[in-house]
C-alpha positions as a LaTeX table, in Angstrom:
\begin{tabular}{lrrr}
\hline
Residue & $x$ (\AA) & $y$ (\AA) & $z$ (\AA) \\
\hline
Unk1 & 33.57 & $-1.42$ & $-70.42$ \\
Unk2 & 30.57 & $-2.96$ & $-68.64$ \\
Unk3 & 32.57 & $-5.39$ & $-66.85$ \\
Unk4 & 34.94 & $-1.93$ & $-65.32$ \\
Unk5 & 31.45 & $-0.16$ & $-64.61$ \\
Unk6 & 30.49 & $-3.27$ & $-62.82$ \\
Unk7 & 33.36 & $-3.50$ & $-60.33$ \\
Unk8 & 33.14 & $-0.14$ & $-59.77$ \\
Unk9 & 29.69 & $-0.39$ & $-58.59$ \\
Unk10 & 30.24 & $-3.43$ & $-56.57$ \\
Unk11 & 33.63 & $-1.70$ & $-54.96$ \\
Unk12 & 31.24 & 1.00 & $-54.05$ \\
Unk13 & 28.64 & $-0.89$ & $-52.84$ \\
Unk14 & 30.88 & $-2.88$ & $-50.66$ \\
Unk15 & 32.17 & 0.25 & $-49.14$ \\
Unk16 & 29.12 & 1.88 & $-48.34$ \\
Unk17 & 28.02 & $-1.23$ & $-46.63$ \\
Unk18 & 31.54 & $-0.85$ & $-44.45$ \\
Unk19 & 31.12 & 3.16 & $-43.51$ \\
Unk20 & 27.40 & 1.91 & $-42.81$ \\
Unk21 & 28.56 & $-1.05$ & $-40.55$ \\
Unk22 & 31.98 & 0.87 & $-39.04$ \\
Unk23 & 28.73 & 3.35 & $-37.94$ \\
Unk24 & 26.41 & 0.95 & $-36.18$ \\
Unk25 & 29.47 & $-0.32$ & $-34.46$ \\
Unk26 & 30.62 & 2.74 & $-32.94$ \\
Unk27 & 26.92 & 4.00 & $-31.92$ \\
Unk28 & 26.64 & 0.39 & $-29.97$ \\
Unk29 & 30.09 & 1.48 & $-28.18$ \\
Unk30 & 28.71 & 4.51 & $-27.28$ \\
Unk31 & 25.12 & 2.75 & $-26.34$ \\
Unk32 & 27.10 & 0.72 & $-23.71$ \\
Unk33 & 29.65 & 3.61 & $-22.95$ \\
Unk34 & 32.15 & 1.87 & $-23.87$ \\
Unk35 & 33.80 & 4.91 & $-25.00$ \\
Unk36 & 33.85 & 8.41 & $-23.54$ \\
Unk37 & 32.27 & 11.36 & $-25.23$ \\
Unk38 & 35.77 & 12.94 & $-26.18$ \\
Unk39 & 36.71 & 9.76 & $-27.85$ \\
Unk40 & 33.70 & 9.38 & $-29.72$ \\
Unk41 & 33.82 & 12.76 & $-31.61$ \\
Unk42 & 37.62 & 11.47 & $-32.35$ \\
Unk43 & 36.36 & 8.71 & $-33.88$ \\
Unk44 & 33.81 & 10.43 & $-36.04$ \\
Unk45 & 36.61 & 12.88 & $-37.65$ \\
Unk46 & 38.87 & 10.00 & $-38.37$ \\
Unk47 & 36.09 & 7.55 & $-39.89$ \\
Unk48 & 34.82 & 10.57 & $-42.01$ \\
Unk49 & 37.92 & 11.33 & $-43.56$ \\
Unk50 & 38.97 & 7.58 & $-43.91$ \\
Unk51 & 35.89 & 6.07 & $-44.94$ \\
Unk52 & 33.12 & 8.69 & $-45.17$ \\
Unk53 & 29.83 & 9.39 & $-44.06$ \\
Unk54 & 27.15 & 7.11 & $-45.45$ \\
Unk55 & 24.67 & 9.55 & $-43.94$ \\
Unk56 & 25.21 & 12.76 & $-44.49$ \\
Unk57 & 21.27 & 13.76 & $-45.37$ \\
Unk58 & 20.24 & 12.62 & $-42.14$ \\
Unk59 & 23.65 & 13.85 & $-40.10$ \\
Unk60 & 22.10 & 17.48 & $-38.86$ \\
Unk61 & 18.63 & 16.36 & $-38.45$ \\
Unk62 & 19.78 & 13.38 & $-35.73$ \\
Unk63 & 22.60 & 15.93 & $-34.50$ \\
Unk64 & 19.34 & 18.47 & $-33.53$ \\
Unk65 & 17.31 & 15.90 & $-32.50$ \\
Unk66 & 19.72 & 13.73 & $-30.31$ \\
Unk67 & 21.11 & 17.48 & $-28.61$ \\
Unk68 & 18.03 & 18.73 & $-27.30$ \\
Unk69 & 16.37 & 14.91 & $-26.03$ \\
Unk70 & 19.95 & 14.60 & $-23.81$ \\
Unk71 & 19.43 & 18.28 & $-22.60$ \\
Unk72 & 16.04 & 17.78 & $-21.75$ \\
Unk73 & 16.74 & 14.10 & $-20.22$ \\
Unk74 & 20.25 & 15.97 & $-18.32$ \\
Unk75 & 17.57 & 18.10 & $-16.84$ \\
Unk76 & 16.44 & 14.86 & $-14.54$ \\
Unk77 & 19.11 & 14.98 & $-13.03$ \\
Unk78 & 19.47 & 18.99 & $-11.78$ \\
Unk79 & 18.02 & 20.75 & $-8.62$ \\
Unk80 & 15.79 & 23.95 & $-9.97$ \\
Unk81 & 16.96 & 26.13 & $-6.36$ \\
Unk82 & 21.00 & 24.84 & $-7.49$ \\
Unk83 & 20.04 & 25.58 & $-10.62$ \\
Unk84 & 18.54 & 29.27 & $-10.12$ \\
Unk85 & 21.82 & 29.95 & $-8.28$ \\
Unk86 & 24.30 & 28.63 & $-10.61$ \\
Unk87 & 22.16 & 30.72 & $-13.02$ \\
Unk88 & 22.16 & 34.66 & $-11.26$ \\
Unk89 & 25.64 & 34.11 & $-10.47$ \\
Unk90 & 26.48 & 33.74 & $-13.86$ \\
Unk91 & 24.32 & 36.08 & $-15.58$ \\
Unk92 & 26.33 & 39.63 & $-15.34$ \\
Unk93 & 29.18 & 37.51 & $-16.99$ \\
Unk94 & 26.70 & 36.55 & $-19.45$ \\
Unk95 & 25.59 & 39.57 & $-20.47$ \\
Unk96 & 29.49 & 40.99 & $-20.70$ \\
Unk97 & 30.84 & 38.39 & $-22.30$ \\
Unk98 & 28.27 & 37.88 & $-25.04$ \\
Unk99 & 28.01 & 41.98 & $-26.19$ \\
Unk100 & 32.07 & 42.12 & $-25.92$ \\
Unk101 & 31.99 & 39.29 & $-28.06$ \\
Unk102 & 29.84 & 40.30 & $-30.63$ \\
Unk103 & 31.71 & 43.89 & $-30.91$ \\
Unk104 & 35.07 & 42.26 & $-30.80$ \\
Unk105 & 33.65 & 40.08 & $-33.50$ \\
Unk106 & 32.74 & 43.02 & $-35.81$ \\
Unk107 & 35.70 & 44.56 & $-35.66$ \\
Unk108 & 37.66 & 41.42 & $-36.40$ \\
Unk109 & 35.63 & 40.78 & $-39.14$ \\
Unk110 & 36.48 & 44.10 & $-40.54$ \\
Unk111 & 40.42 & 43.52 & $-39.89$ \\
Unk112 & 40.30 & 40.28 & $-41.51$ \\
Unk113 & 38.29 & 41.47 & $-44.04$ \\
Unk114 & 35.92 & 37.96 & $-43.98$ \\
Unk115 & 32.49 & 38.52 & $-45.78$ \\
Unk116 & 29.91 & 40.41 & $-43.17$ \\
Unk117 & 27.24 & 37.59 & $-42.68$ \\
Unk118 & 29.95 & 35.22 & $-42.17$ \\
Unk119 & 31.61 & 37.10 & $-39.76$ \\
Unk120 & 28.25 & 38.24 & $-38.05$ \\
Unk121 & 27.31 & 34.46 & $-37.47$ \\
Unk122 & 31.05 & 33.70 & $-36.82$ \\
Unk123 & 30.61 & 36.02 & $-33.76$ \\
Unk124 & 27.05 & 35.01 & $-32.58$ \\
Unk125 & 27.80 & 31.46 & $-32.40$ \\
Unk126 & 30.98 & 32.35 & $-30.25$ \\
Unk127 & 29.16 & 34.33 & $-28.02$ \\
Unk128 & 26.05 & 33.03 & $-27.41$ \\
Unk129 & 25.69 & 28.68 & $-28.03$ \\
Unk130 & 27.46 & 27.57 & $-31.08$ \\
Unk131 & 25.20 & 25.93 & $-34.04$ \\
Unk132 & 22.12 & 26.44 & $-32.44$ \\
Unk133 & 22.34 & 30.61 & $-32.42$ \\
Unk134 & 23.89 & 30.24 & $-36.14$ \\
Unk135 & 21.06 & 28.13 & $-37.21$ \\
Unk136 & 18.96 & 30.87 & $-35.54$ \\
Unk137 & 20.62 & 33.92 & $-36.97$ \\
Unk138 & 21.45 & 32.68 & $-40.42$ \\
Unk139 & 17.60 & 32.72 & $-41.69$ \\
Unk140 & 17.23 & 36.24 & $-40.21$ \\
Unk141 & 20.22 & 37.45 & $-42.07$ \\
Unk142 & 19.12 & 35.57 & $-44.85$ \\
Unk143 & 22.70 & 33.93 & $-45.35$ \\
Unk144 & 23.17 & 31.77 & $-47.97$ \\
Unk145 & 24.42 & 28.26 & $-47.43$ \\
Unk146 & 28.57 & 28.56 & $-47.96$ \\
Unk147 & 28.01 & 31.36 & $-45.62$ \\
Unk148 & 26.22 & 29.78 & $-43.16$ \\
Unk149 & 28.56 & 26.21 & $-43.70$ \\
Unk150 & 31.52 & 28.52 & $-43.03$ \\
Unk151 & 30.33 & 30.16 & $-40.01$ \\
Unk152 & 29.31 & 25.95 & $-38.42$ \\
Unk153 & 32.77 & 24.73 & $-40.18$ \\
Unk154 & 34.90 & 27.26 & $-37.97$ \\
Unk155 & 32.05 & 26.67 & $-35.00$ \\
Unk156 & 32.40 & 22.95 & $-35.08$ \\
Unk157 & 36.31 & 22.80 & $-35.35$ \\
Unk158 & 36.79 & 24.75 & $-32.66$ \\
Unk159 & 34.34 & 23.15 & $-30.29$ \\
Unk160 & 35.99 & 19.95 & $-30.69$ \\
Unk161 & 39.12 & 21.06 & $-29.81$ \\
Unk162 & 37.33 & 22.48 & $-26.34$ \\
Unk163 & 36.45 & 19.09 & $-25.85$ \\
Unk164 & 39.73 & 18.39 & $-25.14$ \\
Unk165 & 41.67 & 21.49 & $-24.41$ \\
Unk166 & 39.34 & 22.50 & $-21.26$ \\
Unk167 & 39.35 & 19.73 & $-18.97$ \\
Unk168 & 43.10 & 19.58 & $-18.97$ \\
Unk169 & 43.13 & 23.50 & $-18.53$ \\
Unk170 & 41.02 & 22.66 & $-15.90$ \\
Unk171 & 42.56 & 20.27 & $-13.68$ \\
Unk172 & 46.20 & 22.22 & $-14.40$ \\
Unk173 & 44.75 & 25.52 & $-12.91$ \\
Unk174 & 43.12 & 23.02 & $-9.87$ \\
Unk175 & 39.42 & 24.61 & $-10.90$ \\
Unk176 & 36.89 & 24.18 & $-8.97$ \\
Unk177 & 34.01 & 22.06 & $-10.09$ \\
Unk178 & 31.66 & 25.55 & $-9.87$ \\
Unk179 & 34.55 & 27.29 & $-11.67$ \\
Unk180 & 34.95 & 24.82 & $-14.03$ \\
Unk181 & 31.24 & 24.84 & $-15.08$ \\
Unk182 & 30.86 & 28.08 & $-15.10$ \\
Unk183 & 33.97 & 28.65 & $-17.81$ \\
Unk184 & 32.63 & 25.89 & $-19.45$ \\
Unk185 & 29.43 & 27.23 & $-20.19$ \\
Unk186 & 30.67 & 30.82 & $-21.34$ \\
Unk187 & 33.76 & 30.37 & $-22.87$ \\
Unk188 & 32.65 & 26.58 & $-25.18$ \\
Unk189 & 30.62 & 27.50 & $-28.19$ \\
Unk190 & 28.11 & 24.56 & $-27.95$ \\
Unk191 & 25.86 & 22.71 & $-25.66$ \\
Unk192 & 27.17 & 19.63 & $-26.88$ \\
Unk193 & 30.58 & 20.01 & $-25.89$ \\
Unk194 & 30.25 & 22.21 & $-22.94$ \\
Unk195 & 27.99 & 19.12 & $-21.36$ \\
Unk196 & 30.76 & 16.81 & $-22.40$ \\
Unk197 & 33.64 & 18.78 & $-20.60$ \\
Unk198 & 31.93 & 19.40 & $-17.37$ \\
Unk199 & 30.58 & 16.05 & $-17.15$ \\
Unk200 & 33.88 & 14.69 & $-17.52$ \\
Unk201 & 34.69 & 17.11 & $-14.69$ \\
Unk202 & 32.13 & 16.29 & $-12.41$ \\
Unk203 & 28.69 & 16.29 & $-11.35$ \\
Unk204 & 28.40 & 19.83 & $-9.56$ \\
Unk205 & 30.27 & 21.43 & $-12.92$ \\
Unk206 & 27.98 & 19.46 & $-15.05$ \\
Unk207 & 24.73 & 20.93 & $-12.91$ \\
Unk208 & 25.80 & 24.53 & $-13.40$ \\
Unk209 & 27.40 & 24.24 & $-17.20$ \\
Unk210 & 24.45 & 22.59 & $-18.70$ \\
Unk211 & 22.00 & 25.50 & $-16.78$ \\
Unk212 & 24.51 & 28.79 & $-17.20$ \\
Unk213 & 24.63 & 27.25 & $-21.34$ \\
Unk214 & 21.21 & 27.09 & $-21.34$ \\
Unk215 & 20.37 & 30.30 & $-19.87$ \\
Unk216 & 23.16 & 31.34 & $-21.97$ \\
Unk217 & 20.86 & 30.34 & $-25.40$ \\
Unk218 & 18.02 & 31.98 & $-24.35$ \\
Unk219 & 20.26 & 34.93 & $-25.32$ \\
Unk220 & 19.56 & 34.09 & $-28.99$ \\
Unk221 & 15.80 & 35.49 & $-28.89$ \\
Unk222 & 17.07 & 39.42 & $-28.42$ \\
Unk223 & 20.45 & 38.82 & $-30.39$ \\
Unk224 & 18.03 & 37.77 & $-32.97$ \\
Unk225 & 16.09 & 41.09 & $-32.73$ \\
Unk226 & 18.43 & 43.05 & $-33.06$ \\
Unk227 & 20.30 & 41.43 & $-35.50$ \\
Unk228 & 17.05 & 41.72 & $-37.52$ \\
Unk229 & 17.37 & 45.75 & $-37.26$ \\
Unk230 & 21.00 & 45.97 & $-38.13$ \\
Unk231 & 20.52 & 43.79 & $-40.91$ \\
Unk232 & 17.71 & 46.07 & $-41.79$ \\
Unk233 & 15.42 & 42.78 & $-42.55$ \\
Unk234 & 12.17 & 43.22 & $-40.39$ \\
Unk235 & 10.54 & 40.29 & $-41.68$ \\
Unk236 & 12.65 & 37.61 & $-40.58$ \\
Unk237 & 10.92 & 34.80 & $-38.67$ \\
Unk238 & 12.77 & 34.47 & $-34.62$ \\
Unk239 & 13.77 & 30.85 & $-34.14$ \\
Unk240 & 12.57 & 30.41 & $-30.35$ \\
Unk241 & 15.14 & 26.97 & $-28.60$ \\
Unk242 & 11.40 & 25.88 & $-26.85$ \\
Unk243 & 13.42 & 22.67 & $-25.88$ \\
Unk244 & 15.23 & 24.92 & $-22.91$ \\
Unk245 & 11.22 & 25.04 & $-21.72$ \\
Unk246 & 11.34 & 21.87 & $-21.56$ \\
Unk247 & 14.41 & 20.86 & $-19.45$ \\
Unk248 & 13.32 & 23.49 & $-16.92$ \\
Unk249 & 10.10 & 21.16 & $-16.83$ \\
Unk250 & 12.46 & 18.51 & $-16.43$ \\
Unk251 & 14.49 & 20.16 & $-13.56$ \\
Unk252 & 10.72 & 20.87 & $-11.58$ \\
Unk253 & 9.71 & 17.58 & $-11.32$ \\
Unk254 & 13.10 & 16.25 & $-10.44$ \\
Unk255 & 12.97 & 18.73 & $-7.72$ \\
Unk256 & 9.40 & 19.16 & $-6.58$ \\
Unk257 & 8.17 & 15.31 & $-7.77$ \\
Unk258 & 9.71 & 12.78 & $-5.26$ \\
Unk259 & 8.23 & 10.10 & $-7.53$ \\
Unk260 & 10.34 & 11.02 & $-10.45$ \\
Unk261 & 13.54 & 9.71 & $-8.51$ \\
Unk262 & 12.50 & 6.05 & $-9.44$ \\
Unk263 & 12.88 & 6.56 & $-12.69$ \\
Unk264 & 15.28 & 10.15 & $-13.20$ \\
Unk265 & 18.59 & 8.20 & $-12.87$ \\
Unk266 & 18.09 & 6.26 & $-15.32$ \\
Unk267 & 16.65 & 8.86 & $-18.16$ \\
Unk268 & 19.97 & 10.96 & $-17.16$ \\
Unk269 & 21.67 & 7.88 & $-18.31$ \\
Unk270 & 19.70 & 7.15 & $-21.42$ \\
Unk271 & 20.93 & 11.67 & $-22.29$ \\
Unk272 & 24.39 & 11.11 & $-21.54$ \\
Unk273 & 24.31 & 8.09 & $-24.06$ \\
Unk274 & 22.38 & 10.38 & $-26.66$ \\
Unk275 & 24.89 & 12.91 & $-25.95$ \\
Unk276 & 27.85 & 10.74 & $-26.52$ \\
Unk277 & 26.48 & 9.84 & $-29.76$ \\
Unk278 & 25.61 & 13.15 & $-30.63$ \\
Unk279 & 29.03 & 14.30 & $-30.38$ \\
Unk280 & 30.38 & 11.48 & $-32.88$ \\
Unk281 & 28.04 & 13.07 & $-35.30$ \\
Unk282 & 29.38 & 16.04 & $-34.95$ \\
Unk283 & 32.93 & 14.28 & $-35.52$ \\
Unk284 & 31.45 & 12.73 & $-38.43$ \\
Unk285 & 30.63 & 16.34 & $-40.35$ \\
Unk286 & 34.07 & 17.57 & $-40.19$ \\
Unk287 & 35.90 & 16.02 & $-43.14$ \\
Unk288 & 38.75 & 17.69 & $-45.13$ \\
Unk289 & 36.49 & 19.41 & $-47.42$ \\
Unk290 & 34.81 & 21.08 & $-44.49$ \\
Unk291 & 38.35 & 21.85 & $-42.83$ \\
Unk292 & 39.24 & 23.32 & $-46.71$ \\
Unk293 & 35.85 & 25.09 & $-47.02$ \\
Unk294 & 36.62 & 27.31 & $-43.93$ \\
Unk295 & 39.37 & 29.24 & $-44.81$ \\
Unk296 & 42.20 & 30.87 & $-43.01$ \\
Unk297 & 40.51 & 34.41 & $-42.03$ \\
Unk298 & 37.44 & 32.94 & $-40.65$ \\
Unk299 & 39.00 & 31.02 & $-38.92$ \\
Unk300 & 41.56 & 33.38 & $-37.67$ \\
Unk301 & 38.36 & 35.17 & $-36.43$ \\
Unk302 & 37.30 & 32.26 & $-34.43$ \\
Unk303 & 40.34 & 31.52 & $-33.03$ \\
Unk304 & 40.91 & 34.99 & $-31.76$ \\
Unk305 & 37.66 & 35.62 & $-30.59$ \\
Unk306 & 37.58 & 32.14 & $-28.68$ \\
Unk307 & 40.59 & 32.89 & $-26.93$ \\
Unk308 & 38.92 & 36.49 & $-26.19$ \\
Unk309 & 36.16 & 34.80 & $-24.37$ \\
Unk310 & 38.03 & 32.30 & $-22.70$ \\
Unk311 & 40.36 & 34.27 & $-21.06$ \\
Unk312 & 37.62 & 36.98 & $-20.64$ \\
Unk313 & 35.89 & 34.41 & $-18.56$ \\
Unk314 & 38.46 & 32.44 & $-16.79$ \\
Unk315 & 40.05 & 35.81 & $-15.41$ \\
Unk316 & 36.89 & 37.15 & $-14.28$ \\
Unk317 & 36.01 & 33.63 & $-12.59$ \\
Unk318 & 39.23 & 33.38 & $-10.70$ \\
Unk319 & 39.66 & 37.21 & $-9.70$ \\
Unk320 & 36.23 & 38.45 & $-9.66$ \\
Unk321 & 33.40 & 35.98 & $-9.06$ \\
\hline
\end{tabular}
């Protein structure tokens, strides 16, 4: 018996020190960009679900922390008068596209008859930036954590797919880079991927994604409020994204600092890096008990109301703007 309870532990000892090592290898891939940010969040679904995570605790604190140092460092590389442009021209979209979404969402909700909180945070991360506004809106809705793990499952699997499904979109419909970052940044739930399509697309649709997102999750502060009054819960704290302060910051100096072009190139490199690994950690949270977790009307919810947005904004891009 102790000799059985002894393999076993060596066995599993021996394969966390594989999922440990398989990790450090692909982070040094992506340290060297050796592989694209598309790839990478491939290869954190399939090493999840073939060899696990051997750091799950620490998965959504680096995910946080790794998403808002690339923003910040992407914002060395931006013009603040490009950047105010891209921005008013896409901010009547904004505004349309994010209330349409959320009253879609409730009614959807209703039809598929998925629990209200979920559904509520279902819709908010859709219309606004993904897991950021969910992490936002779930403590002022007071969900509780399968709520809340539903609503990020359905956000996450999604998103990933964008990763993929946009820039081909994209280049089939001949977009133009400002088209292409502007869809990007309305119609792709989070920062994270909507910074990994358009830079895949090009500079000038990685310039306006990355500030249309952003301006995008400032959003969350009155979606918050008034979330807080429908909900009836007048208490709840407001999570303020004070990071989006900060690549502004970043933007001014790259502008209005000519010193800050010795070293700007190379800090947009170092966020592109952090953003690559960023979205393998993402990859890495979506194994098959997350996928099972989700269920088929939530998800039906977030499928339809992605699709919603994305043609919402693609039309009104190509026929209007």
């Amino acid at each position: 018996m102790k000799t059985t309870q002894h393999t076993s532990a060596h066995l599993f000892e021996i394969n966390q020190h594989l999922q440990q090592a398989l990790f450090a290898f692909i982070i040094v891939l992506c340290l060297f960009s050796i592989i694209s940010p598309p790839i990478a969040l491939l290869l954190g679904v399939v090493l999840v679900n073939v060899f696990g995570n051997p750091f799950v605790k620490f998965n959504a604190v680096a995910i946080t922390f790794l998403l808002q140092f690339s923003v910040v460092g992407l914002g060395f590389g931006m013009n603040a008068t490009a950047a105010l442009s891209a921005g008013k021209e896409g901010f009547v979209l904004t505004i349309f596209s994010i209330f349409s979404t959320l009253i879609l969402g409730t009614f959807l909700g209703k039809w598929f008859k998925t629990e209200k909180k979920t559904s509520h945070l279902i819709s908010c991360g859709t219309a606004i930036c993904g897991g950021s506004a969910i992490a936002a809106i779930a403590p002022v809705i007071k969900s509780n954590e399968n709520q809340t793990s539903i609503a990020l499952g359905v956000i996450f699997i999604l998103n990933s797919i964008a990763l993929f499904v946009f820039p081909f979109i994209g280049h089939q419909l001949d977009l133009s880079q400002k088209d292409f970052g502007l869809w990007c940044a309305i119609a792709i739930h989070d920062t994270s991927s909507v910074v990994g399509a358009a830079n895949k697309y090009g500079a000038e649709a990685l310039q306006i994604a990355t500030t249309v997102k952003l301006a995008r999750a400032l959003w969350i502060i009155p979606i918050s409020l008034l979330t807080a009054v429908l909900f009836k819960n007048k208490n709840s704290k407001i999570k303020i994204p004070y990071f989006i302060g900060l690549f502004i910051l970043a933007m001014l100096f790259n502008t209005y600092v000519p010193q800050t072009a010795i070293l700007a190139p190379h800090i947009v490199a170092i966020a592109k890096v952090g953003l690559t690994i960023t979205l393998f950690l993402i990859g890495a949270t979506l194994n098959v008990t997350t996928l099972k977790s989700v269920g088929v009307m939530p998800l039906l919810q977030g499928i339809f109301l992605w699709i919603f947005i994305a043609v919402l904004g693609l039309v009104s891009i190509l026929f209007f703007h």
